[in-house]
Every structure is written in C-alpha cells, then in structure tokens.
N, CA, C and O atoms as a GROMACS GRO file, in nm:
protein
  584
    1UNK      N    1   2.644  -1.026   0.958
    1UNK     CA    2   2.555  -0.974   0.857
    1UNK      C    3   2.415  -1.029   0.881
    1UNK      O    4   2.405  -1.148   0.913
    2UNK      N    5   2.287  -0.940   0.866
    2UNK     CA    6   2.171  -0.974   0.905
    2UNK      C    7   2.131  -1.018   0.769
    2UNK      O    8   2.180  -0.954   0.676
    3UNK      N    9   2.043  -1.126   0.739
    3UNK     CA   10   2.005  -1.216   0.620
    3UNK      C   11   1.865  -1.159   0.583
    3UNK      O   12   1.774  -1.134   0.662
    4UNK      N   13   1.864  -1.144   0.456
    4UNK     CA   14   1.739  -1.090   0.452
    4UNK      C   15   1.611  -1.172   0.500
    4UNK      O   16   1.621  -1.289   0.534
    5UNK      N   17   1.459  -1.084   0.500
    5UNK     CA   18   1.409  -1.210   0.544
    5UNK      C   19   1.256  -1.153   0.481
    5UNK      O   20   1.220  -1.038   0.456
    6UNK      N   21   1.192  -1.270   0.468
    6UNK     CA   22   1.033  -1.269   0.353
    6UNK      C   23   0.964  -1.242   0.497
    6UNK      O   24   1.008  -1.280   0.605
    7UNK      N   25   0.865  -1.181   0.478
    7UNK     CA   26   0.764  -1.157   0.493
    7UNK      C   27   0.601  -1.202   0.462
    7UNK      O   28   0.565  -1.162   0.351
    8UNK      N   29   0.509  -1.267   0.529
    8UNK     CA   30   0.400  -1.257   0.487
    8UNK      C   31   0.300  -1.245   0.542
    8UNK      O   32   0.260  -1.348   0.596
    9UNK      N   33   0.221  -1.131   0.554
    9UNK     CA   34   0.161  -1.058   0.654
    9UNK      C   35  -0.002  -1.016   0.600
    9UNK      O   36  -0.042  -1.019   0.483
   10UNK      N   37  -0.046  -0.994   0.671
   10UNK     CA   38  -0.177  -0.947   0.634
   10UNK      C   39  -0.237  -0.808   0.713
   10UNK      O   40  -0.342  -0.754   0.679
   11UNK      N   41  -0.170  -0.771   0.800
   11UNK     CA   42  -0.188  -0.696   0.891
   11UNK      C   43  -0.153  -0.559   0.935
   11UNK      O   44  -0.051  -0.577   1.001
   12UNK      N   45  -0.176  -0.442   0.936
   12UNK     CA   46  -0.094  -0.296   0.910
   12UNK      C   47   0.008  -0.316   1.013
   12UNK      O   48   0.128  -0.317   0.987
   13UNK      N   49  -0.032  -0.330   1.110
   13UNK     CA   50   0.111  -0.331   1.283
   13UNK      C   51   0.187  -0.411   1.278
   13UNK      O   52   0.277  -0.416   1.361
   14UNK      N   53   0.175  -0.508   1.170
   14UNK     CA   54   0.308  -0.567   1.172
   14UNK      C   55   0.381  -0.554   1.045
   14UNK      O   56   0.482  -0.622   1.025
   15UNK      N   57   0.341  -0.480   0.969
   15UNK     CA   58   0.433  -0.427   0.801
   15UNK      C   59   0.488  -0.345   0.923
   15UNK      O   60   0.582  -0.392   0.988
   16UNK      N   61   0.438  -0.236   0.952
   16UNK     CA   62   0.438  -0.123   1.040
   16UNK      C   63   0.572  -0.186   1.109
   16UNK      O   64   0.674  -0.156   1.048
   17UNK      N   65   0.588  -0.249   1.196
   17UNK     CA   66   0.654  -0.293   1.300
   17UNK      C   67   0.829  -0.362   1.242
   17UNK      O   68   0.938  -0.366   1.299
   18UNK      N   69   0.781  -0.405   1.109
   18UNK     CA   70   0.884  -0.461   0.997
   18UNK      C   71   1.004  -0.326   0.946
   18UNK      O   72   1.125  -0.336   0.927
   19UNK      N   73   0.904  -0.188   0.934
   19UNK     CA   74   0.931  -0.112   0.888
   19UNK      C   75   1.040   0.007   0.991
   19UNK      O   76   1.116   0.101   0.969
   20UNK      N   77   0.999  -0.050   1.080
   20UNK     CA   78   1.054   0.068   1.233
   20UNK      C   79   1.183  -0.047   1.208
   20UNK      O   80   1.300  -0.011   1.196
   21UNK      N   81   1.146  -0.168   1.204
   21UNK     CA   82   1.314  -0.237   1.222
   21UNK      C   83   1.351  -0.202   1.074
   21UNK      O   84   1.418  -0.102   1.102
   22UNK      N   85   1.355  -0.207   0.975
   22UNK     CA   86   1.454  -0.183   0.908
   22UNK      C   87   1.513  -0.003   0.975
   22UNK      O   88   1.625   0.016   1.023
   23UNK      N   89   1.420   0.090   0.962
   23UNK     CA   90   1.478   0.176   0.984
   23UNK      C   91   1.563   0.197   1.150
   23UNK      O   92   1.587   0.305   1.204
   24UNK      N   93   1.593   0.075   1.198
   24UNK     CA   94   1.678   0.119   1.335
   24UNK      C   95   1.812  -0.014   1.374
   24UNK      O   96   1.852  -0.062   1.480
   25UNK      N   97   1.850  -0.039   1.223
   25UNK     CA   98   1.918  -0.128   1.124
   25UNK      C   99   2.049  -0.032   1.155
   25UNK      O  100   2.050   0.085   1.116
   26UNK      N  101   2.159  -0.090   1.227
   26UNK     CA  102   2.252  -0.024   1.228
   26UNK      C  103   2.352  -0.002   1.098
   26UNK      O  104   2.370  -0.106   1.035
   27UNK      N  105   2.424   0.123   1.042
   27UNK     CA  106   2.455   0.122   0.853
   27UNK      C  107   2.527   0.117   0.809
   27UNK      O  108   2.576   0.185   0.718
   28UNK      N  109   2.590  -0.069   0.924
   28UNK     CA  110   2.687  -0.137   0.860
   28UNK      C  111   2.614  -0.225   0.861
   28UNK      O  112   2.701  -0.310   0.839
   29UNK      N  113   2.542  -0.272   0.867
   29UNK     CA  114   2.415  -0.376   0.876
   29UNK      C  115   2.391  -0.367   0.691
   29UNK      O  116   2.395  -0.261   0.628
   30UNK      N  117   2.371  -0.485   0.638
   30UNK     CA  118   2.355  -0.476   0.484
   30UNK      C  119   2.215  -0.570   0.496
   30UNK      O  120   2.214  -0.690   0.471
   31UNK      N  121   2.118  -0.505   0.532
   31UNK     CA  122   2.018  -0.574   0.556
   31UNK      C  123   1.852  -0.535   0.466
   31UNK      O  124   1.806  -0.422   0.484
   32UNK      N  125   1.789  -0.613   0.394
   32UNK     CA  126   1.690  -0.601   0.350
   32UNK      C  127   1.596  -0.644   0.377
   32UNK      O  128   1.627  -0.756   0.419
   33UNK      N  129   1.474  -0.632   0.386
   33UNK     CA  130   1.345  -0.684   0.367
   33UNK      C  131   1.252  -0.741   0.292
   33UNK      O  132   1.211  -0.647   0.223
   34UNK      N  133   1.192  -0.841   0.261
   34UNK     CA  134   1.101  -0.874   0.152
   34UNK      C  135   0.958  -0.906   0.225
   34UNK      O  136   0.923  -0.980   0.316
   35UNK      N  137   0.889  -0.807   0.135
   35UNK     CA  138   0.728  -0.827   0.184
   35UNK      C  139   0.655  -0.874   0.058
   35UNK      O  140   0.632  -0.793  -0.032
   36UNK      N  141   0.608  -1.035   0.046
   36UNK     CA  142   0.542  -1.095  -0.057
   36UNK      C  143   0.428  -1.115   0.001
   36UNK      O  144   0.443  -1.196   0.093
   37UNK      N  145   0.257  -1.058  -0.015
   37UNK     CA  146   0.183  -1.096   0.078
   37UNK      C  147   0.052  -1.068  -0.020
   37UNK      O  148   0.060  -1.012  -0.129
   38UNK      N  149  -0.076  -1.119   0.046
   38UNK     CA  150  -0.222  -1.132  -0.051
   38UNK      C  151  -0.318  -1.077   0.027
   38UNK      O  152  -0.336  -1.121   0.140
   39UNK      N  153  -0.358  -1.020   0.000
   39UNK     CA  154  -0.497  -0.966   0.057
   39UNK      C  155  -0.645  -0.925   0.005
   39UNK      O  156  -0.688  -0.915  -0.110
   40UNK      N  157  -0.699  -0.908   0.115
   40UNK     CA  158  -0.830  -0.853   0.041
   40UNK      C  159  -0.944  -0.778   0.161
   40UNK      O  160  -0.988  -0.800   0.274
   41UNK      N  161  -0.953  -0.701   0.078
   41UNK     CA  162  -1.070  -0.625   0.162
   41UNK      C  163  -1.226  -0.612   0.113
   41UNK      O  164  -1.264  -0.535   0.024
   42UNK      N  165  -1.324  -0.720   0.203
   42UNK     CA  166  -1.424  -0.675   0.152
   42UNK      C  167  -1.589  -0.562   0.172
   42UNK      O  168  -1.700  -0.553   0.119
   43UNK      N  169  -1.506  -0.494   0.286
   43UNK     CA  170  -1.632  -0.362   0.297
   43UNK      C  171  -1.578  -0.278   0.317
   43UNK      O  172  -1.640  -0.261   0.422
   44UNK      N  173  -1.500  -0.182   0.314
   44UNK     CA  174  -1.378  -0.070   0.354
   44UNK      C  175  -1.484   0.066   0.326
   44UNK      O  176  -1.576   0.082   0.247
   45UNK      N  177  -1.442   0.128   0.401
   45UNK     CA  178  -1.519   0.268   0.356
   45UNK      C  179  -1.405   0.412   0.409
   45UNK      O  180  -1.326   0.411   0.504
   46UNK      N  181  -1.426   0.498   0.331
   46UNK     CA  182  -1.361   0.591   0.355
   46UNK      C  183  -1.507   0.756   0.395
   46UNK      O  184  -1.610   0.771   0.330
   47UNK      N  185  -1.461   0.848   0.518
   47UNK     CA  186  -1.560   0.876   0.517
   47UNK      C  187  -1.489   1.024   0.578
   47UNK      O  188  -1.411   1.021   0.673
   48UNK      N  189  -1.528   1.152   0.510
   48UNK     CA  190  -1.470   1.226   0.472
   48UNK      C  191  -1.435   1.315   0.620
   48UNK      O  192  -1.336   1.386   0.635
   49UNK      N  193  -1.528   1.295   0.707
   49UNK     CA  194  -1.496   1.308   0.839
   49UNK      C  195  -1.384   1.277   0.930
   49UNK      O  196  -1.335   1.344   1.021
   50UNK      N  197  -1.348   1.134   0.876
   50UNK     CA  198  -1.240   1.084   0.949
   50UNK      C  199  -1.119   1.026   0.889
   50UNK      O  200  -1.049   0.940   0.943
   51UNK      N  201  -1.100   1.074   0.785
   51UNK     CA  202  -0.960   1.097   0.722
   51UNK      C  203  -0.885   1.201   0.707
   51UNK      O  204  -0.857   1.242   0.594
   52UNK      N  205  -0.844   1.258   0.816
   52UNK     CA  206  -0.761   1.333   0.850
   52UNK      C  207  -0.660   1.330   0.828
   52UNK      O  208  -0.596   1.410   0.896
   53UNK      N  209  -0.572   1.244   0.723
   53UNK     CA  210  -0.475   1.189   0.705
   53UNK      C  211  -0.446   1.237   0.576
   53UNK      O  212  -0.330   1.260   0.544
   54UNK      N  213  -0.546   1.256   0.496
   54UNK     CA  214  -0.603   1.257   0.328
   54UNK      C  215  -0.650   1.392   0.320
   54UNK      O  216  -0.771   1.415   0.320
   55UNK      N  217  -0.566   1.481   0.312
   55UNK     CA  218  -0.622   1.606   0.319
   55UNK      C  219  -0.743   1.662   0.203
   55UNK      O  220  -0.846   1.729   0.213
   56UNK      N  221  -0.663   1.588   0.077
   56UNK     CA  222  -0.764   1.622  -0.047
   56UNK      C  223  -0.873   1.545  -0.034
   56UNK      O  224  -0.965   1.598  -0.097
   57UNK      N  225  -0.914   1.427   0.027
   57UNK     CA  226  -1.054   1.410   0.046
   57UNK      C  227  -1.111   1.496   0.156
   57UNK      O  228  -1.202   1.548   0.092
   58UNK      N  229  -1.119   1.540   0.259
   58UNK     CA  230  -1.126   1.593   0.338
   58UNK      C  231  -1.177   1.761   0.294
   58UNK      O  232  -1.275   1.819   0.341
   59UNK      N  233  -1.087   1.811   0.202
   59UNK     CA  234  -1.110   1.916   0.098
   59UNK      C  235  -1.221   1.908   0.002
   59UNK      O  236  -1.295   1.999  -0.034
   60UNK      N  237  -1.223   1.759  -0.042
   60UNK     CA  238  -1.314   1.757  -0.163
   60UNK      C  239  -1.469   1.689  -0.121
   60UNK      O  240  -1.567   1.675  -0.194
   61UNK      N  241  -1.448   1.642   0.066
   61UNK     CA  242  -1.598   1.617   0.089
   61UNK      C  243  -1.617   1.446   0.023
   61UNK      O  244  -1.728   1.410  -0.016
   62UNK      N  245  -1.512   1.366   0.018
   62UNK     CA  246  -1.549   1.280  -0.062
   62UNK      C  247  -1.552   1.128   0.011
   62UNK      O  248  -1.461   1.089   0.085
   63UNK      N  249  -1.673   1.047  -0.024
   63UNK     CA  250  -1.687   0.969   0.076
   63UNK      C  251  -1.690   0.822   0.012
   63UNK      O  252  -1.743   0.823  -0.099
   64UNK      N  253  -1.644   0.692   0.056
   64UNK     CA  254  -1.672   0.588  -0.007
   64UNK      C  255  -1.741   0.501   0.100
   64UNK      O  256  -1.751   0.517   0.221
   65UNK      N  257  -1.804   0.360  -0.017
   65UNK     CA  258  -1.901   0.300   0.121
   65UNK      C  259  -1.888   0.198   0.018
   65UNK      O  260  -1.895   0.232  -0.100
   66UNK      N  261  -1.865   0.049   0.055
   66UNK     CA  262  -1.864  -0.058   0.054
   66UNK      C  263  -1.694  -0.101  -0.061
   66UNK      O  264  -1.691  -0.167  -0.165
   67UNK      N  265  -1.588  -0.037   0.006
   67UNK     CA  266  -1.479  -0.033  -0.088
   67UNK      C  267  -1.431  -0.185  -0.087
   67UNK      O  268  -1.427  -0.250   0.017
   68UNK      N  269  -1.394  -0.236  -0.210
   68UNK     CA  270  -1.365  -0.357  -0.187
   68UNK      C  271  -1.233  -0.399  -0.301
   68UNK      O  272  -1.243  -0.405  -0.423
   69UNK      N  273  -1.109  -0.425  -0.215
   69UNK     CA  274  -0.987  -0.464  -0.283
   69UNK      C  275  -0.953  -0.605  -0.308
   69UNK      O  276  -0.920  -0.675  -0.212
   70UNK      N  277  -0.958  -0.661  -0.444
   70UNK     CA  278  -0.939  -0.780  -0.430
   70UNK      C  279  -0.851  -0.844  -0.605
   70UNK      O  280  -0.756  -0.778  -0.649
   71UNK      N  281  -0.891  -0.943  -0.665
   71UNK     CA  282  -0.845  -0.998  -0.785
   71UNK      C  283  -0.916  -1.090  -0.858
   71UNK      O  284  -0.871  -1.187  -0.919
   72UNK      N  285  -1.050  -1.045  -0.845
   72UNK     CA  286  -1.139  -1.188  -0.903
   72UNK      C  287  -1.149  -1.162  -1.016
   72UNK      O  288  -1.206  -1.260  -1.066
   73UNK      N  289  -1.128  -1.080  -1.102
   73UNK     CA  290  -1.226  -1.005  -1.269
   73UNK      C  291  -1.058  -0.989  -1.319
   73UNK      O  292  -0.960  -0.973  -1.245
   74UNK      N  293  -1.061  -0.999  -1.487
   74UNK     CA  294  -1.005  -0.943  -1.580
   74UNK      C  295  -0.853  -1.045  -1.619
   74UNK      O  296  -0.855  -1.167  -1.602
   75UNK      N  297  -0.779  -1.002  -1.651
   75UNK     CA  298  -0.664  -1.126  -1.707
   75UNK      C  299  -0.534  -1.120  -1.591
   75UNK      O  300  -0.426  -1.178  -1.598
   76UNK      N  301  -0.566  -1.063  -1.525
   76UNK     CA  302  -0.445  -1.070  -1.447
   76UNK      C  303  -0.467  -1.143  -1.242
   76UNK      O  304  -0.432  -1.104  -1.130
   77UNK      N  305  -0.543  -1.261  -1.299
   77UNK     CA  306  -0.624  -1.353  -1.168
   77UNK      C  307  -0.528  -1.467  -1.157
   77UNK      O  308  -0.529  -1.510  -1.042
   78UNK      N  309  -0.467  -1.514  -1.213
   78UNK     CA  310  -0.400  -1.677  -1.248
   78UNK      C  311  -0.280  -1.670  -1.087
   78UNK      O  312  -0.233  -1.561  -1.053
   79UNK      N  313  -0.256  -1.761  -1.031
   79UNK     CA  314  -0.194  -1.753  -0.942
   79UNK      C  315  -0.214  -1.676  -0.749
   79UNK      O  316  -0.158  -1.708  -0.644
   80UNK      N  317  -0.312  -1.579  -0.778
   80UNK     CA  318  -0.387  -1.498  -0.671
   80UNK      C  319  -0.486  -1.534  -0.574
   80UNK      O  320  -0.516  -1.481  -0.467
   81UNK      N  321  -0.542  -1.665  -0.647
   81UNK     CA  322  -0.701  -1.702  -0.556
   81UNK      C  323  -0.777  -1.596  -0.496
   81UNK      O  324  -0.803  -1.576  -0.378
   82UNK      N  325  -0.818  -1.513  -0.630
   82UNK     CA  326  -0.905  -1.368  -0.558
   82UNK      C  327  -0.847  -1.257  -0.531
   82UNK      O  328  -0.884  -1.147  -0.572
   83UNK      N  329  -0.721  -1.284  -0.438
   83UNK     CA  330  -0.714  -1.163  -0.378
   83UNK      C  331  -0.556  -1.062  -0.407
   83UNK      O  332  -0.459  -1.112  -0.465
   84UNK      N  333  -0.556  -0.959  -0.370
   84UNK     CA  334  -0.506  -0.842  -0.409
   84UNK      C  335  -0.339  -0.925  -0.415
   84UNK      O  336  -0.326  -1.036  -0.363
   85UNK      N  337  -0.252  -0.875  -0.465
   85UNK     CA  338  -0.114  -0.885  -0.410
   85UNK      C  339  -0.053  -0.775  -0.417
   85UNK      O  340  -0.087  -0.689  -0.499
   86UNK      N  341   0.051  -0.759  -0.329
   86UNK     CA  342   0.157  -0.652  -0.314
   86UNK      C  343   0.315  -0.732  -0.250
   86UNK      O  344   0.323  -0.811  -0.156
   87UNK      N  345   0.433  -0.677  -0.340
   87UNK     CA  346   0.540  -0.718  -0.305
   87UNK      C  347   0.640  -0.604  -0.294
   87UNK      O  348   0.638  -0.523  -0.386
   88UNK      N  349   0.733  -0.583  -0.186
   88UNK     CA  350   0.813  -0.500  -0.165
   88UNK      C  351   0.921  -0.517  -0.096
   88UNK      O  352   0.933  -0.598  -0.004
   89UNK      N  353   1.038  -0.414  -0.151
   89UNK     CA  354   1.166  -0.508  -0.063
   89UNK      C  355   1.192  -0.353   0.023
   89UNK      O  356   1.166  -0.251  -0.041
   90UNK      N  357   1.242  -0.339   0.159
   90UNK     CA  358   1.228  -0.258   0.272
   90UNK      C  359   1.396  -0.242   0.312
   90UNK      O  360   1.467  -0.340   0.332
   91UNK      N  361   1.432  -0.134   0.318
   91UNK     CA  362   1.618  -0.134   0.372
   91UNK      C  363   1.573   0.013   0.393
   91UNK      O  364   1.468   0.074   0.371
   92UNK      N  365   1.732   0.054   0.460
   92UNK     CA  366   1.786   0.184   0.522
   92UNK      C  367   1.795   0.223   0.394
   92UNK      O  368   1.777   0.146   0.300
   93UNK      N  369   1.831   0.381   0.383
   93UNK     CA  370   1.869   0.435   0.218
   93UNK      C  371   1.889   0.566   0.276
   93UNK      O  372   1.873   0.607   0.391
   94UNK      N  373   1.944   0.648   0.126
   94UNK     CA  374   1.934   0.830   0.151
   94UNK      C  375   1.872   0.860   0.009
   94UNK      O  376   1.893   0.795  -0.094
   95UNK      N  377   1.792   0.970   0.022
   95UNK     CA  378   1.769   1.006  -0.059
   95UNK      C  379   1.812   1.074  -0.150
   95UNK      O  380   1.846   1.181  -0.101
   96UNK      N  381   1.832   1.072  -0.268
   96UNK     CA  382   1.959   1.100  -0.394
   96UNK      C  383   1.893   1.255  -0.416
   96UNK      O  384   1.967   1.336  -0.473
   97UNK      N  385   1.755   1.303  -0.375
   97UNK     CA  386   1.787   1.443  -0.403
   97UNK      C  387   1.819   1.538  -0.265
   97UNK      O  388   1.879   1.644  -0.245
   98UNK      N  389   1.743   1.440  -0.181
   98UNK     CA  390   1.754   1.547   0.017
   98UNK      C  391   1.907   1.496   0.054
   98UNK      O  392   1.964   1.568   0.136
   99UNK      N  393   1.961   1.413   0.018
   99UNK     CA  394   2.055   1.324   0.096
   99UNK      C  395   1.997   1.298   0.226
   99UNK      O  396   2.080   1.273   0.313
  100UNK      N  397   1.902   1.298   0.255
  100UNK     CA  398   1.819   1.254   0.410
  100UNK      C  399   1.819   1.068   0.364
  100UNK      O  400   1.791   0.998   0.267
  101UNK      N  401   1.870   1.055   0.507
  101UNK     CA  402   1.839   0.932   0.551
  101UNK      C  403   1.682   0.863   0.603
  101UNK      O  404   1.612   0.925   0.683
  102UNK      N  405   1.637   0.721   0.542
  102UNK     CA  406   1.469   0.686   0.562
  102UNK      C  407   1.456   0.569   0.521
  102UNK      O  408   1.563   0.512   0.503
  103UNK      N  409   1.364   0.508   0.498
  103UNK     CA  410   1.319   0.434   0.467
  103UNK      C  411   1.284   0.417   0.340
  103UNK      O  412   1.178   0.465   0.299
  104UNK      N  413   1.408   0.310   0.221
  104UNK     CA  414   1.336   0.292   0.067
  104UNK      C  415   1.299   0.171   0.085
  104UNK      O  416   1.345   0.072   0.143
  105UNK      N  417   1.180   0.202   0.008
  105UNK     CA  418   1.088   0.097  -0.013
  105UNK      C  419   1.103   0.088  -0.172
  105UNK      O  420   1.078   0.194  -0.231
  106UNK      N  421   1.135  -0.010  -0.241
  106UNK     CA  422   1.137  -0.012  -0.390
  106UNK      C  423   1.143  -0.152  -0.436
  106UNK      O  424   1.157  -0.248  -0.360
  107UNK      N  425   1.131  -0.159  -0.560
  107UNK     CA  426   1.090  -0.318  -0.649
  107UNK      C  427   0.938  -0.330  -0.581
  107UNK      O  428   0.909  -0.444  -0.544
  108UNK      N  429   0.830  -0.216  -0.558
  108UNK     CA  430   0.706  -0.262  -0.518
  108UNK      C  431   0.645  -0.290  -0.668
  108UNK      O  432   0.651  -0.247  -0.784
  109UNK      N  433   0.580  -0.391  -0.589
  109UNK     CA  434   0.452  -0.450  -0.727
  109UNK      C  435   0.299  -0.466  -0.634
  109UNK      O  436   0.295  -0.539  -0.535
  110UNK      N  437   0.223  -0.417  -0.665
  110UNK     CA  438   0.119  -0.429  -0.618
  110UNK      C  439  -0.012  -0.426  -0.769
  110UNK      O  440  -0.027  -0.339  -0.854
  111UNK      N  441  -0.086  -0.558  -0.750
  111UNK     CA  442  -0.213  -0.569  -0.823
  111UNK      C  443  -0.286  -0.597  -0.747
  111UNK      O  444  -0.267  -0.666  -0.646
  112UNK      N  445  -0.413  -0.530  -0.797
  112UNK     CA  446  -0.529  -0.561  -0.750
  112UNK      C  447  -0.679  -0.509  -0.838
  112UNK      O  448  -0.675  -0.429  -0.932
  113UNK      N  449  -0.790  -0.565  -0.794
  113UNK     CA  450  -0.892  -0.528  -0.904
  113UNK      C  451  -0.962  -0.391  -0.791
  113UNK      O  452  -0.906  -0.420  -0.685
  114UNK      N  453  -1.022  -0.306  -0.771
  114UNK     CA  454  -1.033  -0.233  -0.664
  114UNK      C  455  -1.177  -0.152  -0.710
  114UNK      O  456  -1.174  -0.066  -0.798
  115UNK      N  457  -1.305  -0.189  -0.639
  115UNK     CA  458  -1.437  -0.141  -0.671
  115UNK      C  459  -1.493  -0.049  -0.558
  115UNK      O  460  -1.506  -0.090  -0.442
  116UNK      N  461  -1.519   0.053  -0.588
  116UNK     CA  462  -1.586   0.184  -0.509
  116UNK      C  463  -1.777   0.208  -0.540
  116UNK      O  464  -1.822   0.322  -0.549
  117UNK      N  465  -1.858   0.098  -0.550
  117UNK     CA  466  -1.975   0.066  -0.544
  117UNK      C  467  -2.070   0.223  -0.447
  117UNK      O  468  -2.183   0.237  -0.399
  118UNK      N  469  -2.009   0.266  -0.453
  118UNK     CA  470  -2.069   0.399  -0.385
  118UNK      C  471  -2.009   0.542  -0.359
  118UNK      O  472  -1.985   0.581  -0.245
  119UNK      N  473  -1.992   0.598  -0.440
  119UNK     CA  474  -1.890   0.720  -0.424
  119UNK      C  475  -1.915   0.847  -0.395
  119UNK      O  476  -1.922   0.898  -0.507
  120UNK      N  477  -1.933   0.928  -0.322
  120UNK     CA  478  -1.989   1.001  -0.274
  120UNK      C  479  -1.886   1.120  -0.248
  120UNK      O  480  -1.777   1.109  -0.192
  121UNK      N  481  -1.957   1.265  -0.311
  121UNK     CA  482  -1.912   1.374  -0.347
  121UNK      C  483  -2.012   1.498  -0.186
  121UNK      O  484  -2.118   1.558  -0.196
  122UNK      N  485  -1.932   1.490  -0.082
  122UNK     CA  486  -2.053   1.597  -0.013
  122UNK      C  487  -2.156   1.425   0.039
  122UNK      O  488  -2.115   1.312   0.062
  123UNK      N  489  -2.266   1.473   0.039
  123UNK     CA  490  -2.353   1.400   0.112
  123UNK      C  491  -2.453   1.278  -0.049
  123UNK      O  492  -2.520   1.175  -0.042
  124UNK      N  493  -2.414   1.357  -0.155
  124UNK     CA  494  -2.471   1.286  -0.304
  124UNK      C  495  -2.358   1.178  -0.350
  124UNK      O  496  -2.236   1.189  -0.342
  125UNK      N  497  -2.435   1.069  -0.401
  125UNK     CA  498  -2.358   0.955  -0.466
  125UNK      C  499  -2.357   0.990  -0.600
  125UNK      O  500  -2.459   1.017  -0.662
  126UNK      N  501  -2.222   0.991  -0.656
  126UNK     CA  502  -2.221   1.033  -0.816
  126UNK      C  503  -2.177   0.934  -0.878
  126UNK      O  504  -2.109   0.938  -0.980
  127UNK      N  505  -2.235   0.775  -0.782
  127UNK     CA  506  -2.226   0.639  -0.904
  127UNK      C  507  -2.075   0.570  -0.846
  127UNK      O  508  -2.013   0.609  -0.747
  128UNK      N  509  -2.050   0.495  -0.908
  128UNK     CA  510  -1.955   0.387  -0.864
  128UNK      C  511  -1.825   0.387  -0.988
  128UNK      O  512  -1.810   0.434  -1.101
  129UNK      N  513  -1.745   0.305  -0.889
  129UNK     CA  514  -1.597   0.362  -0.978
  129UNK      C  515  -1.514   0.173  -0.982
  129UNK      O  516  -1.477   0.118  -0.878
  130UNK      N  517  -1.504   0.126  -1.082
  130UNK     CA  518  -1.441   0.012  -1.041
  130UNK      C  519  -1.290  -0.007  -1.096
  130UNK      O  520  -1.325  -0.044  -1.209
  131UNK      N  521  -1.183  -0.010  -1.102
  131UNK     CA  522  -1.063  -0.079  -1.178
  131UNK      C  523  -1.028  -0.227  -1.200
  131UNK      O  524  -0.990  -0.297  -1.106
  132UNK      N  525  -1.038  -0.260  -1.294
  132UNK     CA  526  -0.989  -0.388  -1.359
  132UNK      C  527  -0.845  -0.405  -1.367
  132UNK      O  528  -0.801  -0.326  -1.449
  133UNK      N  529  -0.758  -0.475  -1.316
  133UNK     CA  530  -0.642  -0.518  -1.338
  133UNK      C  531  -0.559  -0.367  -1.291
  133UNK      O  532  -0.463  -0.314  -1.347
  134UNK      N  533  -0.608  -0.337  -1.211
  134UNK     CA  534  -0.495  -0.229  -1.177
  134UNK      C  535  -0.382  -0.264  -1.087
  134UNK      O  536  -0.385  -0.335  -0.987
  135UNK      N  537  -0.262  -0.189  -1.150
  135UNK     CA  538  -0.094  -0.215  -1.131
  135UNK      C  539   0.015  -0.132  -1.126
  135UNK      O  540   0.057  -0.079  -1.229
  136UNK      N  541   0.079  -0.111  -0.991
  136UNK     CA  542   0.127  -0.048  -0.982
  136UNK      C  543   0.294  -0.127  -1.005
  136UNK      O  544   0.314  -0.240  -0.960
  137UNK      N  545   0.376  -0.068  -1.062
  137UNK     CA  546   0.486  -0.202  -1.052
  137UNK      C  547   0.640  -0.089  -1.124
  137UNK      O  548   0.622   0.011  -1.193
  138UNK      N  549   0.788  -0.147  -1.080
  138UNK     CA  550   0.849  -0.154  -1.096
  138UNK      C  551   0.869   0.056  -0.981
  138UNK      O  552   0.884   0.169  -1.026
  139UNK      N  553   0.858   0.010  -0.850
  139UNK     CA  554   0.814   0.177  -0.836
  139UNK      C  555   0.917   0.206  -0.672
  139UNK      O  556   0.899   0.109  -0.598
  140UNK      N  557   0.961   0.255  -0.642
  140UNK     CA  558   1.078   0.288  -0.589
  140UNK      C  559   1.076   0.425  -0.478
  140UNK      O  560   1.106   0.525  -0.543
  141UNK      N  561   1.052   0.458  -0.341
  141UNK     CA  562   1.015   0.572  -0.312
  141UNK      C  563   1.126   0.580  -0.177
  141UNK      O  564   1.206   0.491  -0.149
  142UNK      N  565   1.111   0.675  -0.122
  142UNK     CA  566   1.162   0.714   0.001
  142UNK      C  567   1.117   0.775   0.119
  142UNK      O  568   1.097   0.896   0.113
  143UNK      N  569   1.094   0.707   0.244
  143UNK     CA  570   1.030   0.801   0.346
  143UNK      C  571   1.116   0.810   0.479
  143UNK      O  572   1.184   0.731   0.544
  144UNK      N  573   1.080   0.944   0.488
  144UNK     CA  574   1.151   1.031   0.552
  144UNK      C  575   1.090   1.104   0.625
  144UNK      O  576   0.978   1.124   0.578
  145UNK      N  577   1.115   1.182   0.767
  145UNK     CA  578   1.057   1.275   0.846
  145UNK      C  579   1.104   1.410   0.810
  145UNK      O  580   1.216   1.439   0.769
  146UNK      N  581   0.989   1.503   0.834
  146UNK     CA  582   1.096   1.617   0.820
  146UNK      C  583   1.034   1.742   0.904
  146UNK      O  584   1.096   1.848   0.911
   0.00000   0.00000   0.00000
C-alpha cells in the first residue's frame, strides 16, 4: 500500500507532476495526496492576447496588470505570514455522473486576499477590483479528458 504523502510546493510543474502520479496510481493502489502549501504572487498580469486558455477573457477583451495574490488585509491573516494558502487532497476517482475515470481533487481550501490594481476592458482601465478574505473551501471536483 502506497502511504499518503504532504506536499509543499510553490511551483506549477511540480503540483503538475504530483498530479500525473496520482493519476497513473495503479486501482488497487489506495493512495492519496495532500497538498498544504503558501504562496504569493506579487505582479501577475493577465493579458487578453495570451490567454488562450480563458476563452471568456479572450471574448471579453479583458486585461489585468499588476495582479497580486496574497493575505496581508482583513480577519482571516493569523497563521499565513502574508501569503495566500491553498490545501488539497489528490487520488484516482470516477465520476458519479460520467462514471469516467480522473483525477478528484477535493477537501480544497484555498484563501487568499487577491487585488487587480488595474483592470482593463479592450484597451480602457475601468478601475481596480480588490477581494478581502476571499475563500474558497469545503469544494470537491473532477478532471477528466474527453
């Protein structure tokens, strides 16, 4: 039996890399993942050109410039030193409505305070967008190819 095992990462290629092994987890293997990890981003930009990934920005022309993810503001800082957290546990699964086999990711918790200091609609800035204590938590999904 493979033991589960924590995680703490900061880095996309290696969640990424965490994530290809659970899914090639043979399914007698009773094996999970735990990703407990902190981060922060402080100049990120999204730019409507090259998110090809994001169809509705891409659609809507919409651009950000100096995006910054972190935990310094509002009541939910105690324990974080600043920065963002996200926790998630990673296993094989099927999905209860496709019955397709993938990747569940569930028990995610992710906080973070998350400021868009420049938001841009087309080529015009229509002002800045910030969230305080935003939380995503108790949230459960499935990915799958198809």
């Amino acid at each position: 039996m493979i033991q589960p095992h924590t995680c703490r990462s900061t880095t996309r290629s290696t969640a990424l890399s965490f994530w290809v092994l659970a899914l090639s987890l043979p399914t007698t293997a009773m094996a999970e993942l735990q990703m407990d990890t902190h981060f922060e981003i402080i100049n990120g930009s999204l730019n409507r050109d090259a998110a090809d990934v994001i169809l509705l920005f891409n659609f809507a022309a919409v651009g950000i410039e100096g995006l910054q993810i972190h935990n310094r503001r509002g009541d939910d800082t105690l324990g974080h030193f600043g920065m963002a957290s996200a926790t998630a546990k990673l296993s094989r699964g099927t999905g209860s409505v496709s019955g397709k086999e993938g990747l569940s990711i569930h028990e995610v918790e992710f906080r973070a305070d998350i400021d868009m200091p420049v938001f841009k609609v087309g080529q015009v800035s229509i002002g800045s967008v910030q969230f305080t204590d935003f939380a995503i938590t108790d949230t459960s999904m499935m990915v799958y190819g198809h």
